[in-house]
BASELO-586919 format. One record per residue: residue in one letter; x, y, z of N, C-alpha, C in turn. Coordinates in steps of 0.05 Angstrom, whole numbers, padded with zeros to 5 digits, always signed. Example, Ala and Ser with C-alpha at 12.3 -4.5 7.8 and 13.67 -1.06 7.14 Angstrom:
# residues 2
A+00264-00114+00156+00246-00090+00156+00264-00066+00156;S+00257-00045+00142+00273-00021+00143+00258+00001+00157;
# end
This chain:
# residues 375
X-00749-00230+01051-00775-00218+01054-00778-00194+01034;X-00802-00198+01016-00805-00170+00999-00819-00155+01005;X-00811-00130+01014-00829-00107+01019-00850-00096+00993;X-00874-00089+00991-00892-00079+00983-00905-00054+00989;X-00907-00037+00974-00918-00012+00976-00940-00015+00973;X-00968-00009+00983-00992+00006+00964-00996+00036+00967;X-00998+00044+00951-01004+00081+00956-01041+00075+00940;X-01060+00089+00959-01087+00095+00952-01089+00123+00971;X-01108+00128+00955-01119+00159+00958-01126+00160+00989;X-01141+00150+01002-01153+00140+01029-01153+00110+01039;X-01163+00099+01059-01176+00079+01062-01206+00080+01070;X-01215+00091+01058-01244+00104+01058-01253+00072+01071;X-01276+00064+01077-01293+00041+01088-01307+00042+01055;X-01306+00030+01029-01314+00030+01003-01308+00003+00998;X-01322-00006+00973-01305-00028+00952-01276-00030+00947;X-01257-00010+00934-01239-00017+00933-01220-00021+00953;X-01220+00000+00975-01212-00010+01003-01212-00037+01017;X-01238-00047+01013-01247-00081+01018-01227-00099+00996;X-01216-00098+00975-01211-00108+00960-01185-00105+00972;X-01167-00076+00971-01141-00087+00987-01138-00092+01013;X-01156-00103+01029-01152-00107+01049-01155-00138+01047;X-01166-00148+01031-01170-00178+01018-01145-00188+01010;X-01130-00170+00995-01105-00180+00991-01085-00185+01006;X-01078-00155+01026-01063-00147+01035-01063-00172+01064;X-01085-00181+01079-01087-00201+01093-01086-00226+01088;X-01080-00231+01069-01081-00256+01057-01051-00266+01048;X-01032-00240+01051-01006-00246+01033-00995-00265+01055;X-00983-00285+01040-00961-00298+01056-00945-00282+01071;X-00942-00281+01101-00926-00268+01121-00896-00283+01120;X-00900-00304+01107-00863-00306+01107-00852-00289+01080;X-00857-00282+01064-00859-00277+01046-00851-00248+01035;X-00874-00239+01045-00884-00207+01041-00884-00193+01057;X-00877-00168+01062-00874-00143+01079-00896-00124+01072;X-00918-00118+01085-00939-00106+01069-00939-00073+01085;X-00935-00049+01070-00936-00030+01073-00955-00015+01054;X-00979+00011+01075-00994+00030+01050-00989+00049+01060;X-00983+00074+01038-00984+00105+01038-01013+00109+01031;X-01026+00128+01041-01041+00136+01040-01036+00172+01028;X-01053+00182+01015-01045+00205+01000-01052+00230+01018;X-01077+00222+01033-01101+00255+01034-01105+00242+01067;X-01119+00257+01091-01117+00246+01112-01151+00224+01109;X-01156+00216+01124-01174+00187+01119-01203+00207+01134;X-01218+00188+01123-01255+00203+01125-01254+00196+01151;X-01282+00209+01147-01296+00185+01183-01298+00161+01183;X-01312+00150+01164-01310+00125+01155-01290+00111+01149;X-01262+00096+01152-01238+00085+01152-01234+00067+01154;X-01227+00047+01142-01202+00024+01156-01178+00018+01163;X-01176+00047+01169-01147+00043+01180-01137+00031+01202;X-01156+00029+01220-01151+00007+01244-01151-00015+01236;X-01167-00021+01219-01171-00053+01212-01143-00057+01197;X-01140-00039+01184-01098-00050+01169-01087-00057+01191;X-01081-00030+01206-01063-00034+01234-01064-00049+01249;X-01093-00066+01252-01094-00094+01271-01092-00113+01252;X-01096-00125+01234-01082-00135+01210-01046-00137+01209;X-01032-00118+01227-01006-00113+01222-00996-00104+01205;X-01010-00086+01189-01003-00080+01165-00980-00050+01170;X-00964-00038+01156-00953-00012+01162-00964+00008+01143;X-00983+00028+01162-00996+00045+01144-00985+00073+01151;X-00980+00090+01126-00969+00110+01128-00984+00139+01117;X-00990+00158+01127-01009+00178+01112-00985+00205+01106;X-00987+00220+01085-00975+00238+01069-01001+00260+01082;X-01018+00256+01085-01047+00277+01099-01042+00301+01086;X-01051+00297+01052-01043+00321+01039-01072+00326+01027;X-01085+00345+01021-01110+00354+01010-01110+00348+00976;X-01135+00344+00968-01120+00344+00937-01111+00370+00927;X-01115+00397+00927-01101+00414+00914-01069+00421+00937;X-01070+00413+00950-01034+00414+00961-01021+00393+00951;X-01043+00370+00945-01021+00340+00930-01011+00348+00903;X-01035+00362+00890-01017+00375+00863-00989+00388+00861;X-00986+00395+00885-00958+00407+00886-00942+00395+00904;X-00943+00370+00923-00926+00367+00942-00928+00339+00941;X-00941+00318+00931-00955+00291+00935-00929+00278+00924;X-00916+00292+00902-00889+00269+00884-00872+00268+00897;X-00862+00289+00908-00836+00297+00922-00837+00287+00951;X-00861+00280+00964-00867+00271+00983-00866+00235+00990;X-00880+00231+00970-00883+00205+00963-00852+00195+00960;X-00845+00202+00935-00818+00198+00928-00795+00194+00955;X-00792+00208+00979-00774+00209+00999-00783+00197+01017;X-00821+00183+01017-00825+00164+01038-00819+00139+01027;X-00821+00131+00995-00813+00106+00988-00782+00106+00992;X-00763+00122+00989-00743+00127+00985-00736+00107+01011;X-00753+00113+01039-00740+00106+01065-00754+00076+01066;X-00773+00076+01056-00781+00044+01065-00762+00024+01048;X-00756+00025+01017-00743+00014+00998-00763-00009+00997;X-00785-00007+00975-00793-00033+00968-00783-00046+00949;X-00790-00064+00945-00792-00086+00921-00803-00087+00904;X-00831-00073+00903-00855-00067+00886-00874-00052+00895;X-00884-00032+00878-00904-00011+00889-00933-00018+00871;X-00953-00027+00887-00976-00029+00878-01000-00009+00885;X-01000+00004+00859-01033+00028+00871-01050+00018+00851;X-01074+00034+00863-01107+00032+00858-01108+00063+00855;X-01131+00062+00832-01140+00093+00829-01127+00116+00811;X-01140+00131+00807-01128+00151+00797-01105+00169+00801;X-01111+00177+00825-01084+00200+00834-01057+00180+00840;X-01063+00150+00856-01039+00134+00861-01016+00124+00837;X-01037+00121+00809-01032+00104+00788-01016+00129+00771;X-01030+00156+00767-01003+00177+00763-00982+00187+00777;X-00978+00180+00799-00961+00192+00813-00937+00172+00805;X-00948+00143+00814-00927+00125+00805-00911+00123+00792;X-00929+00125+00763-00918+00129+00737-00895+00149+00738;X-00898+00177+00756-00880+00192+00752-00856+00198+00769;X-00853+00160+00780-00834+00154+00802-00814+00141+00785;X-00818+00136+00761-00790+00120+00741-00796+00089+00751;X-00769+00078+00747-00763+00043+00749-00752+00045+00779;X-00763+00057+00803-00745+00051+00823-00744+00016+00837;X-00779+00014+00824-00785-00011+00835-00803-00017+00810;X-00814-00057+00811-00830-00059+00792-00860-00044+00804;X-00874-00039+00780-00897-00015+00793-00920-00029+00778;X-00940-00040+00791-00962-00048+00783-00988-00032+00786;X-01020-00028+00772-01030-00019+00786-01066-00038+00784;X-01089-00035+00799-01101-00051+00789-01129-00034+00783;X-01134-00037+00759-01158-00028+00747-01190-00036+00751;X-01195-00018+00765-01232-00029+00775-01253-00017+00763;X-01246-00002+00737-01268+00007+00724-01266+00014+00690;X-01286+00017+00687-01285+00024+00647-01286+00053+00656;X-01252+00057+00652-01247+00090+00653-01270+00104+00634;X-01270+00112+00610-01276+00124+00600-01319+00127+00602;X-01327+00099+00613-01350+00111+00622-01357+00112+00651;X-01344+00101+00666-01341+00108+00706-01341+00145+00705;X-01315+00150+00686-01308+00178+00690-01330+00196+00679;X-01343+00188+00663-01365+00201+00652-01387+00205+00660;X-01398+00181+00670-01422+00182+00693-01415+00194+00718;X-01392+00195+00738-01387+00211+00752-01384+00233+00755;X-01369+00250+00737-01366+00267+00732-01369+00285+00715;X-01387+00280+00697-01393+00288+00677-01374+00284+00650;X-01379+00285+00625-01367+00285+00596-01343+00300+00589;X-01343+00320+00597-01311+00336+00596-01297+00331+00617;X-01306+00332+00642-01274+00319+00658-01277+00292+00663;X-01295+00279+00653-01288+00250+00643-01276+00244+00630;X-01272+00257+00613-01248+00248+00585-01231+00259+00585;X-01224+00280+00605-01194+00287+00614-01189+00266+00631;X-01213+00259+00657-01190+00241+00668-01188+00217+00657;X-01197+00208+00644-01202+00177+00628-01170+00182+00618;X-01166+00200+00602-01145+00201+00588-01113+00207+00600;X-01122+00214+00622-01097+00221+00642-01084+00197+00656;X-01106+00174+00663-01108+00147+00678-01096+00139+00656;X-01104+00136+00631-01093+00110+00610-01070+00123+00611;X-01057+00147+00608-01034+00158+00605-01014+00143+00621;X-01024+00148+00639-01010+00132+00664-01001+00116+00667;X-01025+00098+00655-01024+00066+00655-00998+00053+00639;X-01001+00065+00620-00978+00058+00600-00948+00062+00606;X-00943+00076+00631-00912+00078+00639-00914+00054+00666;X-00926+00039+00667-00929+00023+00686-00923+00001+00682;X-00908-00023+00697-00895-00050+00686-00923-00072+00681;X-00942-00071+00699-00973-00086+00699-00991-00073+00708;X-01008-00068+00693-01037-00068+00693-01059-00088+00701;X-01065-00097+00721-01086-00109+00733-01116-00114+00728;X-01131-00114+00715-01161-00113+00714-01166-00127+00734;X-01189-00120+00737-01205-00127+00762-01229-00160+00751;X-01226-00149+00718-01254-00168+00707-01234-00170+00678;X-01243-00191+00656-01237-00191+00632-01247-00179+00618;X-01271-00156+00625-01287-00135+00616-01270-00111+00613;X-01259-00111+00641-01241-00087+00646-01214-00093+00635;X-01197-00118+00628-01172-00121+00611-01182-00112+00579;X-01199-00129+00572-01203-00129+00538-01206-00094+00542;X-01224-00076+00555-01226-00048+00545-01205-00040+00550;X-01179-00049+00566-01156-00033+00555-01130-00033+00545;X-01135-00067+00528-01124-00071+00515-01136-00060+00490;X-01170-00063+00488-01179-00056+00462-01190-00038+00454;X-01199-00009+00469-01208+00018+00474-01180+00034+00469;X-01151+00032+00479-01132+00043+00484-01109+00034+00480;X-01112+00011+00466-01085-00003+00462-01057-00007+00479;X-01075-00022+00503-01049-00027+00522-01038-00056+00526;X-01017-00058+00523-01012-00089+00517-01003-00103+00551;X-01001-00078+00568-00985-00091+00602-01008-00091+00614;X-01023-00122+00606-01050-00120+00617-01049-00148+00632;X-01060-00156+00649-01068-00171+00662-01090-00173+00676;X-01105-00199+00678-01132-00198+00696-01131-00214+00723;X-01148-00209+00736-01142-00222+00765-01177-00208+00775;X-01193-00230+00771-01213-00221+00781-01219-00212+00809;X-01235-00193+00820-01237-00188+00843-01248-00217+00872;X-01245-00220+00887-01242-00240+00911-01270-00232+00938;X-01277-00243+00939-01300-00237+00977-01283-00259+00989;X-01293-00246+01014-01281-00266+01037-01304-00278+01051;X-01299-00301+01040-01317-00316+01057-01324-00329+01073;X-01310-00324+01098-01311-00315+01121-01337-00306+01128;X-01341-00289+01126-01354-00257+01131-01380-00266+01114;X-01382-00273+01091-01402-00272+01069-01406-00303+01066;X-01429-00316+01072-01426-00350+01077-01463-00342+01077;X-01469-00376+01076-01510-00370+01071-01508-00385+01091;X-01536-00371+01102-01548-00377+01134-01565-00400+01127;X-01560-00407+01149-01589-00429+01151-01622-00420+01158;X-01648-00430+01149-01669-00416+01152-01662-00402+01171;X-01671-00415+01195-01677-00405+01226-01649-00387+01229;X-01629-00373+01225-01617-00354+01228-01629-00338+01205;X-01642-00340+01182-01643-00319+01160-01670-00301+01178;X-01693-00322+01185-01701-00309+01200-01701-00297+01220;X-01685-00303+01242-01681-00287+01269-01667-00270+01253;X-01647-00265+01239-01637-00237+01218-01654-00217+01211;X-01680-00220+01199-01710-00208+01187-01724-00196+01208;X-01726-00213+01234-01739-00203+01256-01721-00182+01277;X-01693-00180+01270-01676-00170+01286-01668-00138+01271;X-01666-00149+01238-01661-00118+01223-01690-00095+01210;X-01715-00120+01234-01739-00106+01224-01748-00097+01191;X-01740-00126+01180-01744-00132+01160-01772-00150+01155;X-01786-00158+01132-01814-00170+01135-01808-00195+01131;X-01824-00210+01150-01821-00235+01152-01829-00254+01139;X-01848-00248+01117-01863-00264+01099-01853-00254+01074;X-01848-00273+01058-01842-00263+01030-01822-00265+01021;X-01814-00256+00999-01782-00257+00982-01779-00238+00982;X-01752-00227+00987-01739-00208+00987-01711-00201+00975;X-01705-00185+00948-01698-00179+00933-01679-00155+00938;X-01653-00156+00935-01633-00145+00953-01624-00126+00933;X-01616-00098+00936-01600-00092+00918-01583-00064+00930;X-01550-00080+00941-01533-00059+00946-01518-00042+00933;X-01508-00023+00945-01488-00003+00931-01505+00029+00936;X-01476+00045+00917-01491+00074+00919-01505+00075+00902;X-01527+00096+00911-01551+00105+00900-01554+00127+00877;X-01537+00119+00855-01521+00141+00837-01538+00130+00809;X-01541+00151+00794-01548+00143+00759-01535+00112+00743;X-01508+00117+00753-01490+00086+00741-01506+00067+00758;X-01513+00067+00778-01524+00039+00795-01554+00044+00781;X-01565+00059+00778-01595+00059+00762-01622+00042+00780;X-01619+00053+00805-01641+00043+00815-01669+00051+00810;X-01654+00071+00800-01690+00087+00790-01705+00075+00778;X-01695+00061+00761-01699+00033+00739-01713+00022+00743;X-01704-00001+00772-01720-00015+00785-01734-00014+00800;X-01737+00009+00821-01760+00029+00820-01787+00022+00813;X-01779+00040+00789-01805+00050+00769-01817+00021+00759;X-01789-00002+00758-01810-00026+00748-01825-00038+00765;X-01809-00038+00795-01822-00051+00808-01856-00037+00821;X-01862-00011+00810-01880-00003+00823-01901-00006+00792;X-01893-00014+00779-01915-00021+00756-01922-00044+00746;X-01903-00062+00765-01911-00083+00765-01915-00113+00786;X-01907-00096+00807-01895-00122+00833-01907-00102+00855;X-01923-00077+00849-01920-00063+00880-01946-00084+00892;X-01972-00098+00890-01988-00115+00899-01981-00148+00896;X-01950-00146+00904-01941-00178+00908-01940-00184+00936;X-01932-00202+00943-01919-00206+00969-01884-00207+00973;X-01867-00198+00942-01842-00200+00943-01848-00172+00955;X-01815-00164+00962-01806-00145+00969-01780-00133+00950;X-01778-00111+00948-01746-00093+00939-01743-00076+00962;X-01714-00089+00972-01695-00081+00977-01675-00060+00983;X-01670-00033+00981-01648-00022+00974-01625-00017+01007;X-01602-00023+01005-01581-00009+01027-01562+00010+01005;X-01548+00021+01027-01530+00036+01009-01544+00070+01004;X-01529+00090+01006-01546+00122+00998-01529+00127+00977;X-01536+00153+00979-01527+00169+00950-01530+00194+00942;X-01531+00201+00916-01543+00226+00912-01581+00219+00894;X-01571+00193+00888-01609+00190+00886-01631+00177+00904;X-01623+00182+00931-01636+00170+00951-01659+00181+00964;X-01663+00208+00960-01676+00221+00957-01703+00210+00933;X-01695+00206+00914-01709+00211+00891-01721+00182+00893;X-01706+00170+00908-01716+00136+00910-01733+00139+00934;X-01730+00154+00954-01761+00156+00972-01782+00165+00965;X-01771+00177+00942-01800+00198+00933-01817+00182+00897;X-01803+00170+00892-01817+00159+00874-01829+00122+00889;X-01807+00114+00910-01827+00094+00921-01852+00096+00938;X-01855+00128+00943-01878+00139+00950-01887+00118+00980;X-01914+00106+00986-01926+00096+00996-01923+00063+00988;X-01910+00057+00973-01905+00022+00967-01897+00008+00999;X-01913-00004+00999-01901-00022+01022-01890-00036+01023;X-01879-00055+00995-01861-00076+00988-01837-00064+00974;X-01827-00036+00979-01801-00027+00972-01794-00008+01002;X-01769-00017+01006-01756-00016+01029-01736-00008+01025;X-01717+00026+01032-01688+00038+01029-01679+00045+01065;X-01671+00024+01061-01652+00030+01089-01633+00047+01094;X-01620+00051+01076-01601+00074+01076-01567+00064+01075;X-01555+00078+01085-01524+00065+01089-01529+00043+01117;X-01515+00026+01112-01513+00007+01135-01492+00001+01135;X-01483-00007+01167-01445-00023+01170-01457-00057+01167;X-01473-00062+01160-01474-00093+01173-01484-00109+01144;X-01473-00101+01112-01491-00107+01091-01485-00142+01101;X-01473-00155+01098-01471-00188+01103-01499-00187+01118;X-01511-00187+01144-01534-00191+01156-01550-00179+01134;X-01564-00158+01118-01578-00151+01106-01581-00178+01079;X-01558-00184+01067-01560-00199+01047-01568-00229+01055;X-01555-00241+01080-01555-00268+01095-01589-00272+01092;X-01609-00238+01107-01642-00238+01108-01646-00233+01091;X-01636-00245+01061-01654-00237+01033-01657-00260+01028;X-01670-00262+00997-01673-00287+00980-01654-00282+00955;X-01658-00256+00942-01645-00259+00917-01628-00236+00912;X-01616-00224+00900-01603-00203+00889-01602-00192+00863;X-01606-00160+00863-01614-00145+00836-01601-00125+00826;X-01587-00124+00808-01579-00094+00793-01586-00096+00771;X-01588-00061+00769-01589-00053+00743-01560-00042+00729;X-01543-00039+00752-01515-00022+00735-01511-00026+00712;X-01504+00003+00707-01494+00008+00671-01466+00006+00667;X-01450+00004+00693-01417+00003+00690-01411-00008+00716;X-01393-00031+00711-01386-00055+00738-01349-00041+00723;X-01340-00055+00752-01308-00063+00739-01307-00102+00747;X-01308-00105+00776-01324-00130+00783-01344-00132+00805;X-01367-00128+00801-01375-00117+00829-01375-00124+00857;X-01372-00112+00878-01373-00135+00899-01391-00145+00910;X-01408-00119+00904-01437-00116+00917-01457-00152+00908;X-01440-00164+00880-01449-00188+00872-01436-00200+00868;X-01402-00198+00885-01389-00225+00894-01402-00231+00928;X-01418-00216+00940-01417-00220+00967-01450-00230+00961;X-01458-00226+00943-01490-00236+00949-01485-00261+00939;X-01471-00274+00920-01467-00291+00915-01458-00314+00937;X-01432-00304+00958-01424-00320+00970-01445-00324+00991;X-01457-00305+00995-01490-00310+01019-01515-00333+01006;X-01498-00347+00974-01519-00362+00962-01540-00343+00951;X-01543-00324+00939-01563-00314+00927-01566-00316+00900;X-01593-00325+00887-01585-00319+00865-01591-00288+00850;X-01584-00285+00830-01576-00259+00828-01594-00252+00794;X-01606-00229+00788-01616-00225+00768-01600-00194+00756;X-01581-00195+00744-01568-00168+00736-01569-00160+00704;X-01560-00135+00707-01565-00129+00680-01544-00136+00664;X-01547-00140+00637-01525-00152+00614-01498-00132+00607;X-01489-00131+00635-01461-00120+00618-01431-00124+00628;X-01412-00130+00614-01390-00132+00618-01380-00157+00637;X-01384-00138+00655-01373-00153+00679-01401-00172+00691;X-01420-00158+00692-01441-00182+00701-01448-00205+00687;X-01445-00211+00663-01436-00233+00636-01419-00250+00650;X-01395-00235+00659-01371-00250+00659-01381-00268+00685;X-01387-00255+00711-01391-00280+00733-01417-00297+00722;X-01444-00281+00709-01453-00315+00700-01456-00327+00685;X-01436-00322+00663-01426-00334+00640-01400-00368+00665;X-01391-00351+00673-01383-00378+00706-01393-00401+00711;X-01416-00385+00712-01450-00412+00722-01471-00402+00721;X-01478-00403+00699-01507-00395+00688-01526-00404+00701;X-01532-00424+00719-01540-00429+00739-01559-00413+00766;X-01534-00393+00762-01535-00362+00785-01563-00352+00783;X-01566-00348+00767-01592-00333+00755-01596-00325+00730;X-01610-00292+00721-01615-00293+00695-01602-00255+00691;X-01594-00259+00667-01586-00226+00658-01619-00212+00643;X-01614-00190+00650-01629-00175+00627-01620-00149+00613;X-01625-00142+00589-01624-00116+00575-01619-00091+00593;X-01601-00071+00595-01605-00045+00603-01635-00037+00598;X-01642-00023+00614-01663-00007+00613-01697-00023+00590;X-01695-00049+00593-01714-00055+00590-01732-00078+00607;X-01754-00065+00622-01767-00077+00636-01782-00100+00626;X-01793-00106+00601-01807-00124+00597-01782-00153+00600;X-01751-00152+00602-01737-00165+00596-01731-00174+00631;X-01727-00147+00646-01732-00154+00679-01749-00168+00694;X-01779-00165+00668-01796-00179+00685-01796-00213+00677;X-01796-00215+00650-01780-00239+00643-01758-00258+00676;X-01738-00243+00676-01709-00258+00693-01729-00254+00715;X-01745-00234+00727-01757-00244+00757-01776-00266+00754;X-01784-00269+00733-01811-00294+00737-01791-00321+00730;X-01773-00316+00711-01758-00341+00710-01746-00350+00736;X-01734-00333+00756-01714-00340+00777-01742-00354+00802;X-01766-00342+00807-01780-00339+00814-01789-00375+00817;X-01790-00376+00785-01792-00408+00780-01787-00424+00779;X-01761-00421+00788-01740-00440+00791-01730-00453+00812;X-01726-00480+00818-01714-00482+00844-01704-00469+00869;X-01710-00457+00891-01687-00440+00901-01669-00451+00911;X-01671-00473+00919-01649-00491+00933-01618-00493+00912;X-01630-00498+00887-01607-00510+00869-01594-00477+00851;X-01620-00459+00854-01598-00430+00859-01575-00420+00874;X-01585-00422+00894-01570-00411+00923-01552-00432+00923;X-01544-00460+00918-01525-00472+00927-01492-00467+00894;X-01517-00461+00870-01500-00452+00857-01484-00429+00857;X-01494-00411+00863-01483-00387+00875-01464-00382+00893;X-01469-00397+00914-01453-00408+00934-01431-00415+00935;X-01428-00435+00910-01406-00456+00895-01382-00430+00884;X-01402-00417+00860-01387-00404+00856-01368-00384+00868;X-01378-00365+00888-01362-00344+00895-01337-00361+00919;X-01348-00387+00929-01329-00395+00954-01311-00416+00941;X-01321-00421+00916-01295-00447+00899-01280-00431+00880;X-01290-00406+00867-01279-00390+00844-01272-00361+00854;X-01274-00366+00872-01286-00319+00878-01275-00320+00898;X-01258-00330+00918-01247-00320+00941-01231-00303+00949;X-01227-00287+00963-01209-00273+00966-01184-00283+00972;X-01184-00308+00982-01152-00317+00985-01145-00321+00962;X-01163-00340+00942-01149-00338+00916-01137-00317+00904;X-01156-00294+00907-01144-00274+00886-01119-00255+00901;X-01112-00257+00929-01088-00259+00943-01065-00274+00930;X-01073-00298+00926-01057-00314+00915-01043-00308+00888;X-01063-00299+00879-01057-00289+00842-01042-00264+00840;X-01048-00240+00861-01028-00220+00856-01001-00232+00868;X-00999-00245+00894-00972-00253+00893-00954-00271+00878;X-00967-00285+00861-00953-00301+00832-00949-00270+00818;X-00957-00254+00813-00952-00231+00793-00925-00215+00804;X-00937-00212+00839-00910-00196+00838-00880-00218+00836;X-00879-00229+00852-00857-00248+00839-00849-00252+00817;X-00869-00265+00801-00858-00265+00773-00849-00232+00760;X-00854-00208+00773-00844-00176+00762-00817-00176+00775;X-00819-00181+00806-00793-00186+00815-00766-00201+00803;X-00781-00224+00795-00760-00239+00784-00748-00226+00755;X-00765-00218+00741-00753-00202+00722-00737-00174+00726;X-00740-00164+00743-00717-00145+00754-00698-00153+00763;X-00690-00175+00786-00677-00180+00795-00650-00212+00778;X-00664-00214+00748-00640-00232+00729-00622-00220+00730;
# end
């Protein structure tokens, strides 16, 4: 049996949290011994029960970030010391340096979910973006594998930063959880989350931040679609959620629900799915609308290429920040079959995009790291 570490910052209730919990449930139990450190103590929002009923062994260090600066290595270091893994796998920033500064005790992988150098920039602004951009790649480089999340996210760091311990392993939904309804459930869904019952409805999750750029779609949709019978969408808050009630003003065909626990039912009562993001690593927010059968209209970059470059099929890309190109992909998707959308979509995330698969793919990785330690 090989024991496995993950060390992450929290298990916040987020994307990347969902992602190791996709793994981490999926590993072969004859197999694998799945253990997480956790760094800082966990939000309100958590999955830490869900590890623990999972069977997972989760362990918290419940250190703040300025006490981790001084106590997180030394800490870490004497809880791996007692578990003795086989391989330590982190996510993130603070997990992916700390590692690094644990030596060869074990093989040490970590997995990359974003284009460091502009995630860190739009979050945080230009100067401690490019400290931490530069601190993460630092990192990265004392590490046996590097993970991408997308081939967007390998090529930029093999080709932005010249890292050769790269590997891809696209991100996974469980589709389970994320599957397309039949009419008569999409609607008792519509009538149940007091959603409108007539019309198309145009989904678009995640936080409500500058990188997600809903303002975008917004402003287009109110200069051009606010006297349709479609609808936009938004779940998910932020720090521009505010600015998204106040510029949708009085539109009656744009709808911000806010944070919700239940996005699967929200997506199941849509028709299609929309972003504008300026920076994906792989999103989930459009592996899960996908597996609900949606087709999907996103903007041209990186990582949104890459799933429908898959199956062009999906729907249609457009230009950053140009609307005449948005309104283009809505009238095309618009006009198109929906039946032979939604089943493409479908295809894709539950034949190519599963989470068991991509379970599957980190455990071929760690083995094959194992096995090279252990000649």
């Amino acid at each position: 049996m090989y024991k496995i570490v993950y060390v992450v910052s929290t298990l916040k209730l987020s994307g990347p949290t969902n992602q190791l919990f996709n793994i981490v449930v999926n590993l072969d139990s004859t197999r694998f011994d799945a253990h997480i450190i956790t760094l800082s103590p966990e939000p309100e929002e958590s999955r830490w029960n869900d590890f623990m009923s999972a069977g997972v062994k989760v362990y918290s260090l419940g250190l703040s970030r300025l006490s981790g600066l001084i106590l997180a290595r030394a800490k870490l270091r004497r809880l791996i010391s007692e578990i003795k893994p086989d391989l330590i796998h982190t996510q993130g920033l603070r997990g992916d340096v700390l590692s690094a500064g644990l030596g060869s005790i074990a093989p040490r992988v970590c997995t990359v979910r974003n284009i460091p150098q502009q995630d860190y920039a739009m979050t945080y602004g230009k100067v401690a973006g490019r400290l931490m951009s530069h601190n993460h790649v630092k990192a990265m480089r004392e590490l046996d594998m590097c993970v991408g999340v997308s081939e967007a996210v390998s090529a930029n760091l093999q080709d932005k930063f010249g890292l050769v311990n790269v590997a891809t392993i696209q991100n996974g939904v469980d589709t389970g959880v994320y599957d397309m309804p039949s009419v008569t459930d999409k609607r008792h869904l519509r009538e149940r989350l007091g959603l409108p019952l007539e019309g198309r409805i145009w989904i678009s999750s995640g936080h409500l931040s500058s990188r997600k750029d809903p303002l975008f779609l917004i402003q287009a949709w109110m200069r051009w679609f606010r006297e349709t019978g479609d609808h936009l969408l938004f779940i998910g808050t932020g720090p521009l959620e505010r600015d998204c009630r106040e510029m949708s003003g009085e539109a009656g065909n744009i709808h911000i629900a806010g944070r919700v626990q239940n996005v699967s039912e929200y997506l199941k009562a849509s028709d299609y799915f929309i972003s504008a993001s300026k920076a994906e690593g792989l999103p989930n927010a459009v592996l899960e609308a996908l597996a609900c059968g949606l087709p999907v209209l996103l903007s041209d970059i990186g990582p949104h290429r890459e799933l429908w470059e898959m199956s062009p099929e999906v729907g249609n890309l457009f230009a950053l920040d140009d609307e005449v190109q948005l309104l283009k992909g809505l009238d095309a998707i618009r006009g198109s079959d929906a039946q032979t959308l939604a089943a493409a979509a479908h295809a894709l995330a539950h034949e190519q995009l599963s989470a068991r698969a991509m379970s599957r793919k980190y455990q071929q990785t760690y083995l094959g790291l194992m096995a090279g330690v252990h000649k």
